[in-house]
C-alpha positions in Angstrom: -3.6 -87.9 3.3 -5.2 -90.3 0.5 -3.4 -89.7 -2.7 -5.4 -91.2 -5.6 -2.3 -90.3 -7.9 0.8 -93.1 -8.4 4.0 -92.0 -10.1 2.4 -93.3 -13.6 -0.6 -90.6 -13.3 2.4 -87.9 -12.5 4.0 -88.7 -15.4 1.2 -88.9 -18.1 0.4 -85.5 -16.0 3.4 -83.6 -17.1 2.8 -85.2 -20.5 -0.6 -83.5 -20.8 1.0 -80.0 -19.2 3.7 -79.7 -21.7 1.3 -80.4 -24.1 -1.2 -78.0 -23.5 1.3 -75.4 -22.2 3.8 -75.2 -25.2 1.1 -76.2 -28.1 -2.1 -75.5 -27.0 -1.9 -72.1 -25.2 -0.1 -69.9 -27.9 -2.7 -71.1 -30.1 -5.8 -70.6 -28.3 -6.4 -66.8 -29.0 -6.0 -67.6 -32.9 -8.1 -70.7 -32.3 -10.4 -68.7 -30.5 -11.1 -66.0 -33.2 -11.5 -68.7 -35.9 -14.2 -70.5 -34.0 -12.4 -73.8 -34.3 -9.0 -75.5 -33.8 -7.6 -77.8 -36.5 -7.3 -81.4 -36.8 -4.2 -82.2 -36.3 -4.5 -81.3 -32.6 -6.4 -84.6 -32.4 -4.1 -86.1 -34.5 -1.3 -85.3 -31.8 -3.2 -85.9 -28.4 -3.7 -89.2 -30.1 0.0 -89.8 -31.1 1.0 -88.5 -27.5 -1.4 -91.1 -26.0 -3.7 -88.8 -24.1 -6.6 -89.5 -25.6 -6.8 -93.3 -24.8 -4.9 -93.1 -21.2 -8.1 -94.6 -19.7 -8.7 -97.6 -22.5 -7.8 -101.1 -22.3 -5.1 -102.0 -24.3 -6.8 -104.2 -27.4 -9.2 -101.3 -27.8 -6.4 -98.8 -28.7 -5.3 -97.2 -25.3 -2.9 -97.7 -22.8 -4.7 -99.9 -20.4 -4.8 -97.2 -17.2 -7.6 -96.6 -14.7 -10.3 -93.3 -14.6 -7.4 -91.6 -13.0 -5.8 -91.3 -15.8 -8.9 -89.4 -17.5 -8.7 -87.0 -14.4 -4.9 -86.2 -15.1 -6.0 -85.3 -18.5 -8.6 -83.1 -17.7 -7.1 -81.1 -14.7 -4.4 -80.6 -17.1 -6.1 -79.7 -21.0 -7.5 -76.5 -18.8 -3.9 -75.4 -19.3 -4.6 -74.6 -22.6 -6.3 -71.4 -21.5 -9.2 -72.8 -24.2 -12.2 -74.8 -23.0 -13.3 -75.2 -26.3 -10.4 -76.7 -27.0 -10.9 -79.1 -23.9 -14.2 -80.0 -24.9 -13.4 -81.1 -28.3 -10.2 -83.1 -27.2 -12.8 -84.7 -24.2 -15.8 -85.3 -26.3 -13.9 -87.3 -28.3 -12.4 -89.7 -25.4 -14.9 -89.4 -22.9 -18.2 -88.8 -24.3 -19.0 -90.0 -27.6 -16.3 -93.5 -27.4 -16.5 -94.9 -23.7 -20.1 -97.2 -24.8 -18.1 -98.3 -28.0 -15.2 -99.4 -25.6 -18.6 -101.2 -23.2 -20.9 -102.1 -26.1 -18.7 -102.1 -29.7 -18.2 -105.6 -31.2 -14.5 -106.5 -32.5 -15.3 -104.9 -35.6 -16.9 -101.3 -34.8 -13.9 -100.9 -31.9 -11.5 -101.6 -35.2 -13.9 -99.6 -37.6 -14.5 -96.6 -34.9 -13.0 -96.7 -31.5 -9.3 -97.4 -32.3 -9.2 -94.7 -35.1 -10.9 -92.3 -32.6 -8.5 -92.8 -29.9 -5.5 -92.6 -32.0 -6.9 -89.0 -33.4 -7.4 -90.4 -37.3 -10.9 -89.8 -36.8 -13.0 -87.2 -34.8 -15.8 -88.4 -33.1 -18.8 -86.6 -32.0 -22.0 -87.9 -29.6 -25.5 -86.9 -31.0 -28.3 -86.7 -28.0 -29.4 -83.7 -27.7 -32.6 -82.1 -30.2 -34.6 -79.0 -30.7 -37.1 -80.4 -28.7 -35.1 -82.0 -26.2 -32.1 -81.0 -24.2 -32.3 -82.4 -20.7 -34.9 -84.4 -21.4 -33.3 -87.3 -23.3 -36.7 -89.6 -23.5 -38.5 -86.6 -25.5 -36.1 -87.3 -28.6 -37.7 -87.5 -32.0 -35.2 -88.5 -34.0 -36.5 -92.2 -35.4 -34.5 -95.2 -36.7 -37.0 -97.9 -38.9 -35.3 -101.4 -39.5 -35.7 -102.2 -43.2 -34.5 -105.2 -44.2 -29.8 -105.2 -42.9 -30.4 -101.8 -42.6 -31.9 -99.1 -40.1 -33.5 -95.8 -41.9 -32.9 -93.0 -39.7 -34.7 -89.4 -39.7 -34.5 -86.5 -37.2 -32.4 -84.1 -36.5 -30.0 -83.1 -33.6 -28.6 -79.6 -32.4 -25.6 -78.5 -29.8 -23.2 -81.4 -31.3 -19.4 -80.3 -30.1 -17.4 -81.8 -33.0 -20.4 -81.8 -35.7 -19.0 -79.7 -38.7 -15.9 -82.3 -38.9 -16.5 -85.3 -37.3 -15.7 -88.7 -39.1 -18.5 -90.1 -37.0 -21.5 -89.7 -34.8 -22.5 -91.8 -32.0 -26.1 -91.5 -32.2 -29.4 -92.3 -30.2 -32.2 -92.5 -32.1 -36.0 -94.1 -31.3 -36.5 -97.0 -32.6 -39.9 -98.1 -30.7 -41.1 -94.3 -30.9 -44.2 -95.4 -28.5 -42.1 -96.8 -25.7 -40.9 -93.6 -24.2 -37.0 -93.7 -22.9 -37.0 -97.6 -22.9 -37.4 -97.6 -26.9 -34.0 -95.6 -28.2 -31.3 -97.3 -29.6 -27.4 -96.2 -30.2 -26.0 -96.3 -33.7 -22.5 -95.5 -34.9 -23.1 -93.5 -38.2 -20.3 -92.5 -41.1 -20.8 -88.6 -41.3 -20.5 -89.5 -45.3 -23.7 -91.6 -45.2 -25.8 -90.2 -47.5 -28.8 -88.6 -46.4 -26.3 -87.0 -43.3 -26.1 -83.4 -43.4 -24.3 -80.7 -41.2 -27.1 -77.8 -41.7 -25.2 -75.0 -39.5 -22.5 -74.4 -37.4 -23.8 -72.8 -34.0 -22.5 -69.2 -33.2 -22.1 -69.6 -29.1 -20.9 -67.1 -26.5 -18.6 -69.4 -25.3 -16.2 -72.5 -26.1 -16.0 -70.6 -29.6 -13.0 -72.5 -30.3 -15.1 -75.7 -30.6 -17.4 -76.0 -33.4 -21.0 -77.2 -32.3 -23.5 -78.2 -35.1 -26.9 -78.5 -36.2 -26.7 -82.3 -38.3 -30.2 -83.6 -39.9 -31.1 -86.9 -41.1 -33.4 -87.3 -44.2 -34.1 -91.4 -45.4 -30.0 -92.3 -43.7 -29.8 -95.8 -44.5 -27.5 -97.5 -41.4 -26.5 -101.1 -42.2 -27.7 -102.9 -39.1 -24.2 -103.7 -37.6 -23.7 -100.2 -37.0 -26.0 -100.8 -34.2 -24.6 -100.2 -30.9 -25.6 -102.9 -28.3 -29.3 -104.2 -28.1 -31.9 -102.6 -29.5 -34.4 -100.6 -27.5 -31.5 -100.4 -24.5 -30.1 -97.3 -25.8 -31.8 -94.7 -22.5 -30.1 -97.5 -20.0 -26.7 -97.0 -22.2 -26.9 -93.6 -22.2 -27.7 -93.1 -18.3 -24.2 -94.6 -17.4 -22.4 -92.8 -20.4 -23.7 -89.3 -18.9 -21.9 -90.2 -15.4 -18.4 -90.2 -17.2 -19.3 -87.3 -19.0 -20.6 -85.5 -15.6 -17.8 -86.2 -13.6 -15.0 -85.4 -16.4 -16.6 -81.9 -17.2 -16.9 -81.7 -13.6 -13.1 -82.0 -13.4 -12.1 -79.7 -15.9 -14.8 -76.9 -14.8 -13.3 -77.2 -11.1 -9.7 -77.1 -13.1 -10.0 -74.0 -15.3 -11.6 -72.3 -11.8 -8.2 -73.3 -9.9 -6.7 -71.5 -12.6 -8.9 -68.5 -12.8 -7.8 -67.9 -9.3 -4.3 -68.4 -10.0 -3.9 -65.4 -12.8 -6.0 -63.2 -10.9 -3.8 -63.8 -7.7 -1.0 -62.2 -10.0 -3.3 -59.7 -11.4 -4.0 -58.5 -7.6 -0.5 -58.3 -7.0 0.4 -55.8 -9.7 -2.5 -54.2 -10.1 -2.6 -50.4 -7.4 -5.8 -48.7 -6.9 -5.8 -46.1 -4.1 -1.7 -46.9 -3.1 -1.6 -50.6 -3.0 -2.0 -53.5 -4.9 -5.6 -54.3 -4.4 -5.1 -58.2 -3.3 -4.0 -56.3 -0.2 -7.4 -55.4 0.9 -9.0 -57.1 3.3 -12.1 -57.6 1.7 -10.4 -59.3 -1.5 -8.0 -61.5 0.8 -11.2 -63.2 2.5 -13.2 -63.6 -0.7 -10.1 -64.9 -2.0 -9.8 -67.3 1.1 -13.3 -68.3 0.3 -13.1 -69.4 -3.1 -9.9 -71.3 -2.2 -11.9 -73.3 0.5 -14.9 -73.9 -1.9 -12.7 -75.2 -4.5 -10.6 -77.6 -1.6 -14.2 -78.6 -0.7 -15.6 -79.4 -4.2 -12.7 -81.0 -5.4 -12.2 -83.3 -2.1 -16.0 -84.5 -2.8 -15.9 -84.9 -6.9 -12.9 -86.8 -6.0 -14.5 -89.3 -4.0 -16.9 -89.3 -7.0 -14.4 -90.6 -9.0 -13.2 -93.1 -6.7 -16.3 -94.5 -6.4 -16.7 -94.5 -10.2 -13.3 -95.6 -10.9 -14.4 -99.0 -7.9 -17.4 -99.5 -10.0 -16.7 -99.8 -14.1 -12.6 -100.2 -13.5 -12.1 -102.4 -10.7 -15.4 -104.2 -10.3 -15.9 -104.3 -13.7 -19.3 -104.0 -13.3 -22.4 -101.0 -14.5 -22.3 -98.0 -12.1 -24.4 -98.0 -9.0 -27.3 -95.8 -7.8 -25.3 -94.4 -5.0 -22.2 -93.8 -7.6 -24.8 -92.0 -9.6 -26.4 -90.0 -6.8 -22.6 -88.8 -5.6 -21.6 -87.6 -9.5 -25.1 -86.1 -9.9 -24.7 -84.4 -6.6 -21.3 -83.4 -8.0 -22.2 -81.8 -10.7 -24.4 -78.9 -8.5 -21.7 -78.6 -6.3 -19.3 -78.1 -8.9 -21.4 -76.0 -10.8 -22.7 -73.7 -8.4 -18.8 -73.0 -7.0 -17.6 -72.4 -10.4 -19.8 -70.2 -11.4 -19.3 -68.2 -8.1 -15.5 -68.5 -8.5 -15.3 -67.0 -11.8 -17.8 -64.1 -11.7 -15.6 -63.2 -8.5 -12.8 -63.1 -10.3 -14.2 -60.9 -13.2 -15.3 -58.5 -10.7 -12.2 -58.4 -9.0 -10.6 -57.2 -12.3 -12.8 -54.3 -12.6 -13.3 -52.9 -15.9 -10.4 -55.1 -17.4 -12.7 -58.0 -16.5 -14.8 -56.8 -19.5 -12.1 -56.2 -21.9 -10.9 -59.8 -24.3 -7.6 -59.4 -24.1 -7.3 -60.6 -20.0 -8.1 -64.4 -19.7 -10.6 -63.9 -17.1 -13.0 -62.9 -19.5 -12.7 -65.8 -21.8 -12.9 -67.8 -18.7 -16.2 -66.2 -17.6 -17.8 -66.8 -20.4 -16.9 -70.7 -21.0 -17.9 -71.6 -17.5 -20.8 -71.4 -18.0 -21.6 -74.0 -20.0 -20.9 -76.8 -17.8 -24.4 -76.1 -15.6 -26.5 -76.7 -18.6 -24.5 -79.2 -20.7 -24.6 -82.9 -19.5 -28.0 -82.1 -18.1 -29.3 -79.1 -16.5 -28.3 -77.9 -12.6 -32.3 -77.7 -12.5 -32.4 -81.5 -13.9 -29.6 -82.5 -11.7 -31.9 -81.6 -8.6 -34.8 -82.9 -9.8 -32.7 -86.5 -10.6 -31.1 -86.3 -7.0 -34.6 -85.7 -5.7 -35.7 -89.0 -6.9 -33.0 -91.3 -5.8 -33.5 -89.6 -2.5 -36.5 -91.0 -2.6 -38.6 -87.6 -2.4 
């Protein structure tokens, strides 16, 4: 059987379990109730080396494969917070991996380093009012004047906005060129003219903080530019496959788990004189969710091998049919998770409903991942296309 996995990944694996096991976990219910978790849990993933697993070496990290981002993933879900995850994987595998492609020597000292280390957070602003899925529709506009860019706009659904040190940001600078006129920018959340306007009250991930920022006359000296200018949609388009594929990997993850605890629920729990796991019609839904989980995970694997061959061992941008396979992995995944954990909530009855069981929590964060990173509906329509439909 192919075994992506050598006795390296195995080891930053239990790294990541212990971690999310013995410091994570007891925390999540506080962190949960607070609507955010502190700092310093940054601060440690980056001490402990998880956050930078995946980065070369002279960028700050420990010079591993997309593997290692995979390890880290499966394992965060531990943590019985997905808020939690999503902060820790924004941070290393959303808002930094095109400073790592793009940064010059000075913004991967200035921004990438720091951010893989935990001294700063990091956040990745796409997403607007106006336009969610639909990253060309931005409005957000960045005006070169004179070494500096003048930015104004406003973004919405940032995971790490109410703290973040900085913001990766797309912004249009050629506002009449549609997708092909948006640039990136790396922008100090103490520039003036930055503001946080609102932290977003969600139903789920409530342990992450996700803001509202807004942009009024934000003078950006020019060598906070990230890459070319106007190249920022082609940027952005092989940024979204790593963030596909390691949401992907942590949805599939917390659902592996979901079936775990309510494996041990149906073993304790009686209705009618026997523990109701015992009945036939739980065991085969229970079957079935185990295969649909073997068969999504065997494909978004192969997702990541492919992507792993493309950026980590050819070196090289990710290719159509790489992109096809993650986008494709993202339904599948999706659709399976969703099924997986509104199983499980039913199959805890009315305890399903009640906080205190993790099911419910679990319910309620899954659902995210079919919207965020691009719709289930967009995904479809994208696949469509390099279908050739």
């Amino acid at each position: 059987m192919w075994q992506p996995f050598t006795e390296e990944h195995q080891q930053f694996r239990k790294l990541v379990r212990d971690f999310a096991e013995k410091e994570l976990a007891p925390n999540a219910a506080e962190w949960e109730a607070s609507g955010c978790f502190p700092n310093s849990v940054f601060k440690r993933a980056g001490d402990l080396g998880i956050l930078g697993a995946h980065y070369p070496e002279e960028h700050g990290g420990s010079g591993g494969d997309y593997w290692f981002s995979v390890t880290k993933a499966e394992e965060l879900s531990r943590g019985r917070s997905a808020g939690v995850s999503m902060g820790l994987l924004v941070q290393s595998d959303m808002a930094t991996p095109c400073i790592s492609e793009l940064g010059t020597p000075e913004q991967i000292e200035e921004f990438l380093k720091p951010a893989l280390s935990g001294d700063k957070v990091a956040a990745l602003g796409i997403s607007e009012p106006a336009a969610g899925s639909d990253v060309a529709g931005i409005l957000t506009t960045a005006k070169r004047d004179g070494d500096d860019y003048v930015i104004n706009g406003q973004k919405t659904f940032i995971t790490n906005g109410t703290r973040a040190d900085f913001v990766t940001l797309l912004a249009k600078t050629d506002p009449g060129s549609g997708a092909h006129g948006c640039t990136f920018f790396l922008v100090p959340t103490a520039t003036k003219g930055f503001q946080v306007s609102r932290k977003l009250d969600k139903i789920g991930n409530r342990a992450s903080d996700t803001a509202e920022l807004f942009f009024e006359d934000m003078r950006v000296p020019a060598r906070y530019r990230l890459g070319e200018e106007n190249q920022g949609f082609m940027y952005l388009m092989q940024n979204f496959q790593s963030e596909r594929l390691i949401g992907g990997v942590g949805a599939l993850s917390g659902a592996r788990h979901a079936i775990e605890f309510s494996e041990a629920y149906g073993r304790e729990r009686h209705a009618f004189g026997k523990p109701i796991l015992s009945r036939e019609l739980w065991k085969h839904k229970f079957v079935d969710m185990h295969i649909k989980v073997e068969a999504a995970q065997a494909f978004l694997y192969k997702c990541v091998d492919a992507f792993n061959e493309d950026r980590y061992v050819n070196r090289g941008p990710i290719s159509l049919e790489t992109v096809k396979l993650i986008s494709m992995s993202k339904v599948l995944v999706g659709d399976v998770v969703s099924e997986v954990m509104d199983t499980c909530l039913q199959f805890h009855g009315g305890w399903g409903y009640i906080e205190e069981f993790p099911i419910a929590r679990a319910w309620r964060d899954s659902r995210l991942f079919r919207i965020g990173g691009g719709t289930t509906e967009t995904m479809r329509y994208y696949i469509a296309k390099l279908l050739g439909y």
